[in-house]
N, C-alpha and C positions, 0 to 999 in steps of 0.2 A: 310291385315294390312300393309304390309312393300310397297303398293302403296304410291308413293309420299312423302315417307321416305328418308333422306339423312343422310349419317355418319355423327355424331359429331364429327369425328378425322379428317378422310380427306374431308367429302364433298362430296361426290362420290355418286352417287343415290343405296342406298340398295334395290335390286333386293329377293322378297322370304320374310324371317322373318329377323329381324334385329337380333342384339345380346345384351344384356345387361350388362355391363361390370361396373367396379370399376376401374377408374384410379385418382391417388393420392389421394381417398376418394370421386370422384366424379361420379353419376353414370351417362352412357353415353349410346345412343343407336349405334352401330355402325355397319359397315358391314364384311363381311367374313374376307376381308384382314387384320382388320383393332383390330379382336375381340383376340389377342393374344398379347395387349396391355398392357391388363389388366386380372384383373380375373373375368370371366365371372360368373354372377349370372343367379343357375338354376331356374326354374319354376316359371318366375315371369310374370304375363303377365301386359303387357304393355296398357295402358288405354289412349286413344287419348280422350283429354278434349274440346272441342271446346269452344272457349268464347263468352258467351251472351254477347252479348249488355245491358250494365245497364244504367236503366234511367237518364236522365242529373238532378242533381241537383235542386233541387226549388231554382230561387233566389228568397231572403224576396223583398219584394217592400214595407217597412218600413224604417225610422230611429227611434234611441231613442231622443226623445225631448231632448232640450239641456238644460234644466236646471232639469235633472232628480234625481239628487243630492237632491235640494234646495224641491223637491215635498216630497220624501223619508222620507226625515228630518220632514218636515213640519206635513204630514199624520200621522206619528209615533208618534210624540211630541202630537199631538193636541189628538191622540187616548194615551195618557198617557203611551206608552209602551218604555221600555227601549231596547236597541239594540240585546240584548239577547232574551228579549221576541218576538220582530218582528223575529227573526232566529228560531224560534221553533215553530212560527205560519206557515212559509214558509219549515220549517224542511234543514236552509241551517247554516248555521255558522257566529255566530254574526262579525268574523273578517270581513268575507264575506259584512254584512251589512255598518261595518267600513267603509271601505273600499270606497262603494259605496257613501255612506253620503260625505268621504272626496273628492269625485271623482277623486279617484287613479286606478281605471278599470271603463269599461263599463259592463253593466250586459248583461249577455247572453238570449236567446231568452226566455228559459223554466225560466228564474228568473226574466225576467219581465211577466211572465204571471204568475206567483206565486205572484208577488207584486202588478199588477193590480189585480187580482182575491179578494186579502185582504183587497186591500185599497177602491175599487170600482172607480182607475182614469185611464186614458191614459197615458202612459209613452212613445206609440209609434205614429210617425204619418207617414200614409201614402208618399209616395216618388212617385211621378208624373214621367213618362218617356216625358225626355225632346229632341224633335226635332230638332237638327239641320242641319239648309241649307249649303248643301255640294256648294263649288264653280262647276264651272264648269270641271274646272282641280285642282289638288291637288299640283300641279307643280305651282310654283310663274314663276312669268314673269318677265322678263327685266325690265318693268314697273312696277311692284310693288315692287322691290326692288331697280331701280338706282332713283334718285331724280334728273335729269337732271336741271343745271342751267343754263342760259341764257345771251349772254352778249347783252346789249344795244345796239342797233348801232345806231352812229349820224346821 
């Protein structure tokens, strides 16, 4: 276990078992020299965690339509339901709904798929990855930044 171990106090490669120690309330692994620091805690054994790797992130490859507001309003009005009733068909909170109508937030992923789910529309549209041509150097040249002028000659 104490392979590859170094004190938290001095640094110094712990050779054997480390020690487990309390200094100012912090507990530390340390070594022989280093374990009269503090007050050493008996029988604990020490558990080396290794860290997975967690998977990266989905990005969305959406946005929300930009007039998501004016759909909200519209769907809801035309289906006769007041802001409270749209918040308890979606089970979120009529402020919530407010809110959205006055487009003072955007709504998050799981509350547009509660609000298309209701309504039967698109609130999102696909977002295309967009290409572009790298110059050759990322460095500007003399010539693309001086604008050299010329004088006439007679």
């Amino acid at each position: 276990m104490g392979i590859g171990m170094y004190c938290e106090i001095c640094g110094g490669r712990i050779l054997g078992r480390g020690h487990r120690v309390v200094v100012e309330g912090s507990e530390l692994t340390v070594c022989d020299r280093c374990k009269d620091l503090g007050v050493e805690i008996k029988n604990v054994k020490v558990k080396v965690v290794k860290k997975v790797a967690r998977p990266k992130p989905i990005v969305e490859d959406y946005e929300v339509v930009e007039n998501f507001h004016e759909i909200i309003r519209r769907e809801r009005e035309r289906r006769g339901w007041t802001q409270e009733e749209l918040a308890k068909r979606i089970q979120e909170k009529a402020t919530l709904i407010r809110k959205l109508e006055n487009r003072e937030i955007t709504p998050e992923k799981e509350v547009l798929e509660k609000l298309e789910r209701v309504f039967g529309v698109k609130l999102r549209e696909r977002v295309e990855d967009v290409k572009v041509e790298s110059p050759k150097s990322l460095t500007p040249t003399l010539g693309d930044v001086v604008v050299i002028k010329r004088k006439k000659r007679s």
